[in-house]
N, C-alpha and C positions, 0 to 999 in steps of 0.2 A: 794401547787400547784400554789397559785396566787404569790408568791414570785419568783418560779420559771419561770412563764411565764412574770414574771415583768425585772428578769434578764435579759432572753431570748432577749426581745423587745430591753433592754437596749446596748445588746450588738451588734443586726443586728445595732443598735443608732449608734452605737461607744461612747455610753455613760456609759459602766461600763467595768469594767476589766475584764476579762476570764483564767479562770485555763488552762495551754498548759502543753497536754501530751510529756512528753520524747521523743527523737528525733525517737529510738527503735520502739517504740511502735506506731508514726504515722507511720513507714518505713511500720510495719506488718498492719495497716489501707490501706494504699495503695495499697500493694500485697494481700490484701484479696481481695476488689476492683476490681483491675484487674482480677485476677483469676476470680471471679465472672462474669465482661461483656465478657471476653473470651469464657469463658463455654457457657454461652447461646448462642453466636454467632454461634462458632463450632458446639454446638448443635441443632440447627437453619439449619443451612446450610446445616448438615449432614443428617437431615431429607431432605431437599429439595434433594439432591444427590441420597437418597432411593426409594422416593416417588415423584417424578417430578409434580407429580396431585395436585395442591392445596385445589380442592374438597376432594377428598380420604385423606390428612393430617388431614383436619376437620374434616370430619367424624372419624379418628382413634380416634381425640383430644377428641369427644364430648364422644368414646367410652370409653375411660382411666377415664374420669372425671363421668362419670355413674358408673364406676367400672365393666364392662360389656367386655366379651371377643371379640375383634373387629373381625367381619367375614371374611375368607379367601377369597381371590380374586388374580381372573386370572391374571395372568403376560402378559403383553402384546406379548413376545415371544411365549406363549401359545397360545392365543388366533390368533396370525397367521399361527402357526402351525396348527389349528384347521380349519382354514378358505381353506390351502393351501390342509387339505385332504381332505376335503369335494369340494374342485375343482376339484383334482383328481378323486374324486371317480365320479362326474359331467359328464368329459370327456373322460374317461376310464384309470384305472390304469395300463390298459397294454397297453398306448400310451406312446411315447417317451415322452412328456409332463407331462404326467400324474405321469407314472415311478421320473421323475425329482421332478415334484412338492412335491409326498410323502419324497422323499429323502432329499428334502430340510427342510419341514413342520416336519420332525422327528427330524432333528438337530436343527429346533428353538423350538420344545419344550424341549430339551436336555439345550438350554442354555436358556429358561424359566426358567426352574428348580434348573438349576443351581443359577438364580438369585434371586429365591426362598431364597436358602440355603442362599446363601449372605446375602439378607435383613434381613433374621431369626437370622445369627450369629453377625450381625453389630448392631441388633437392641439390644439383651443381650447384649451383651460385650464390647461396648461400648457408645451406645444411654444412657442403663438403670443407667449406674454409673455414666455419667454426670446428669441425671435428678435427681438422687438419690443425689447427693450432692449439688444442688440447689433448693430442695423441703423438703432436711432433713438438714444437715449441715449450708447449709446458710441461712435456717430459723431460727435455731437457734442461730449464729452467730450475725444476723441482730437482734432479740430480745433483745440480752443481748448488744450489742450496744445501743441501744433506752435507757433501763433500765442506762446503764454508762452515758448518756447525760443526763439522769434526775437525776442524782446523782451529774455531775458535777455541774448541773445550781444548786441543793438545796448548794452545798458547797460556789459560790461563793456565792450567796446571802445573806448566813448565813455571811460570809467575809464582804460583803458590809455593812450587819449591825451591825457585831460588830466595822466597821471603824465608821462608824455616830455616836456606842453610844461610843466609847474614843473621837471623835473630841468632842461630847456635855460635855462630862464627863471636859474632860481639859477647857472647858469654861467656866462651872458651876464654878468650881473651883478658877479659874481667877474672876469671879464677885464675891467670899465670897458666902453666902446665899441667893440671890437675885432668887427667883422664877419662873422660866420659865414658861409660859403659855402652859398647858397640857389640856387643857378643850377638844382642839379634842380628846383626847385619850385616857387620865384616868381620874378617877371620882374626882369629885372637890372636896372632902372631904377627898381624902389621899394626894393629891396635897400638901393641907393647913397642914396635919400632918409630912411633912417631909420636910428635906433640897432638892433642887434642887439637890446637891452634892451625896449626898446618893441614890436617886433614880437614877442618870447614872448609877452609882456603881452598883446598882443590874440591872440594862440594860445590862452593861458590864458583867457581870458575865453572866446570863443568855446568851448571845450571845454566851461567849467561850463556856460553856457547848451546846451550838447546834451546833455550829463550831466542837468539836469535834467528835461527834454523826455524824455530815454529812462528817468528812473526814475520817473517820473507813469505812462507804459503802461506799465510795466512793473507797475505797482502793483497801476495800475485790472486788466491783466490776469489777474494773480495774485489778484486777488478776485473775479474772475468766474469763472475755472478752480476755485477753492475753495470757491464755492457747486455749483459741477458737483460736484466730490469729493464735498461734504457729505452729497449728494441719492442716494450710493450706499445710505445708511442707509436709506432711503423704498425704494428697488429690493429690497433684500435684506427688507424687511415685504412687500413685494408676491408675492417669488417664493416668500413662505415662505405666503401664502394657496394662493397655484398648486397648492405643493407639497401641503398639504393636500387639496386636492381630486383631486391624481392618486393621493393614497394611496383615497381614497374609492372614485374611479369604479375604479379596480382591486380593490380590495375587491368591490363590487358584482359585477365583472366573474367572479374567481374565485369568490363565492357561486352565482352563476348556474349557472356550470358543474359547480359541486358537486352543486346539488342537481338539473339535467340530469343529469347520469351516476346519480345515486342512485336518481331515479326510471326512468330505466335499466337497471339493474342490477335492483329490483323489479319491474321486467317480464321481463327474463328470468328472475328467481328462480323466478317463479310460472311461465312458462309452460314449464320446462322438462322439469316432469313431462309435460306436453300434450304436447310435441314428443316425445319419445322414447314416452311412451305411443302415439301414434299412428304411430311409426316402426315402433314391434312388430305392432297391428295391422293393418297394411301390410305385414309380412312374415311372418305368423302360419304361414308354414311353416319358418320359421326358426328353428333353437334356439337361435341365441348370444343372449347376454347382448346390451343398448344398450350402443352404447359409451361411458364416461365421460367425460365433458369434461375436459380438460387442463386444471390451473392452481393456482394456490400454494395457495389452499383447501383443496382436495384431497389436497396432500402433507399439509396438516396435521392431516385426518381420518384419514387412515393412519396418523399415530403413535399412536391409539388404540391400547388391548392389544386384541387381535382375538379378537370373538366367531366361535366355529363356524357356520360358512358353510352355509346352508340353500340347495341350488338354486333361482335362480329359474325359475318356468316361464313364458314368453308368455302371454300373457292372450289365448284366442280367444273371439270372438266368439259368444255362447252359448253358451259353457261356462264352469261353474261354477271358480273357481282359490281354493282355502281356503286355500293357502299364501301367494299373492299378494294374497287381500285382508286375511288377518293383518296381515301386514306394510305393508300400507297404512293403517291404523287404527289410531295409535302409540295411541289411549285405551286398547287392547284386548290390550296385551303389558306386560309387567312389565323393567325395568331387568334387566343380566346380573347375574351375582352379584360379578363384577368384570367393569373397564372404563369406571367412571364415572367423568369428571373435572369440573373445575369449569373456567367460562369466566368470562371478563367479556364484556359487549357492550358493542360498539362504538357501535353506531350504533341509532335508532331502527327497528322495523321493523312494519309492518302486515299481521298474516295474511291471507293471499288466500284463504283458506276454512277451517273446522272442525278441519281436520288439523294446521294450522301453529299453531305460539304469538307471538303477536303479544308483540314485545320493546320495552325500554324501552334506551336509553343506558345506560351505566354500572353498569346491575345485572347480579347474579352469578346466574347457573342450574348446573344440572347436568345433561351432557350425555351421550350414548351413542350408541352407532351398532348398527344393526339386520342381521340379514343380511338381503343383499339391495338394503341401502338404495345410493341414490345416493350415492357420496363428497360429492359437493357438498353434504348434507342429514344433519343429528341429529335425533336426537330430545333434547328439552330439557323440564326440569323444573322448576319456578317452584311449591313449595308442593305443594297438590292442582290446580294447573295441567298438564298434557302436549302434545306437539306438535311436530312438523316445527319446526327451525330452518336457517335457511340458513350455511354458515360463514364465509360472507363478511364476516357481520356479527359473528364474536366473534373473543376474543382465549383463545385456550383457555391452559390454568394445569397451571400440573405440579402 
């Protein structure tokens, strides 16, 4: 060992020589390496992406490392869902509010859940195989690396000193018999029983004999360390299945939530005639207008060129409104004479009754807006087709 830490020193020195691995065999040094700071990283990051809580990562961490099953906890989807019913049930679930709130507070713990399943199937499939092969593999890997570098420093040393004893050896020989001074080293009594010449001689000798003893391990372990490197190529096919699958279960993950909010959004589409119809009813001594819901939609139904504004009246109860049921029976009015533009849809959508046009993706209509109408709502044309559209769903066209 002190031979070896004496190499060691000699060499950070630039005062002894050093055994260099084959060109090969650093290339597979370097890509172990890498692979290695990659992995942690990804798997770093990838937890931050699961677990946004830096608290909640520590506490999983400290759970893994107790060996202790880490306890389940609310999704933050959940826990607004939770907040949004217990609002409703607050201010009465059979308010238009209230109604809305449940409906919302049902779909965020739908995509709660869903992110449940997510974190559950990203955390197997591929969290646990990146940690498994930086807590198993490249423990072992790094081991028998450590083990190769204490084998190369014994081989050069042993090298270093069988050069001192041929340089002394070829000297001794050159003076004839003239006696080196050994008194630091060996006992003065075998010193005075031999030739200078003879004792290198068996220096030499003795040095090959451990020169080859250090370059046998040194071999056998360079070829066990180089079946570990090899097996990086088997790791990087495995993490690239992982990888697949956490493309998938995220995939799934964001479909989910897609088509949660969408059937989402088709529930408020449709019930928001209801809600504000019966907010007027409810205030049938009121003249203002419902008030319009705020939102991008909306700005983009105002860029329409503006039809002449027909008062609306509240709709009371038993009384007759010929102006308000016009205008609710888009079959029953004719397009402005300008004001029509063209959209595209967006998305697919299913009429919630007679009055709406059930739309397809991608097709083109022509659209208009009524007075009176809701900002959030056209009327749209498909053909000899008419009907309520929502504008959530198109992309209007200059």
């Amino acid at each position: 060992m002190t031979a070896s830490f004496l190499q060691f020193t000699e060499e950070k020195l630039g005062q002894a020589e050093k055994t260099e691995l084959d060109a090969h065999f650093e290339n597979l040094l370097a890509r172990a390496d890498s692979t290695k700071n990659w992995t942690e990283k990804i798997l770093r990051q990838t937890e931050v992406l699961l677990q946004p809580n830096p608290s909640a990562r520590v506490e999983e961490f400290l759970y893994e490392k107790l060996d202790r099953k880490v306890p389940s906890r609310v999704t933050n989807g959940e826990l607004l869902a939770q907040y949004m019913t217990e609002a409703a049930n607050d201010f009465g679930p059979g308010t238009p509010y209230g109604k809305t709130l449940i409906k919302v507070g049902e779909t965020q713990r739908h995509l709660g859940a869903a992110e449940r399943d997510f974190i559950h199937s990203a955390s197997i499939n591929f969290l646990t195989p990146l940690r498994n092969f930086l807590e198993g593999d490249w423990r072992t890997i790094s081991k028998e690396r450590r083990i190769l570098q204490n084998r190369r420093l014994d081989l050069d040393a042993c090298k270093a000193r069988l050069k001192k004893a041929k340089a002394a050896e070829a000297k001794a020989a050159c003076e004839g018999d003239a006696v080196p001074d050994f008194q630091e080293t060996r006992p003065r009594n075998y010193i005075l029983s031999a030739s200078a010449s003879a004792l290198w001689s068996d220096e030499v000798e003795k040095a090959e004999h451990e020169l080859r003893l250090a370059q046998t391990e040194f071999d056998r372990q360079a070829e066990v360390t180089r079946l570990l490197l090899e097996g990086i190529s088997s790791t990087h096919v495995n993490h690239l299945r992982c990888l697949h699958e956490f493309v998938e279960s995220q995939t799934n993950y964001y479909a989910q939530c897609y088509q949660y909010m969408l059937d989402l959004q088709k529930q408020l589409g449709s019930s928001k005639g209801e809600i504000f119809s019966g907010t007027f009813v409810g205030n049938a001594e009121s003249t203002s207008p419902p008030p319009a819901a705020t939102s991008p939609p909306a700005v983009a139904a105002a860029t329409l060129p503006a039809v002449p504004t027909i008062p609306v009246v509240p709709t009371i109860v038993g009384v007759p409104n010929t102006v308000a049921e016009s205008v609710l029976n888009p079959n029953e009015v004719k397009p402005p004479a300008s004001g029509t533009r063209k959209a595209r849809v967006l998305y697919d959508y299913e009429a919630a009754d007679s009055s709406e046009l059930a739309l397809l993706a991608d097709e083109m209509i022509t659209v208009y807006s009524l007075p009176g109408m809701d900002p959030d709502w056209l009327i749209g044309e498909r053909g000899n087709q008419k009907g309520k559209v929502p504008v959530t769903y198109l992309e209007l066209l200059s």
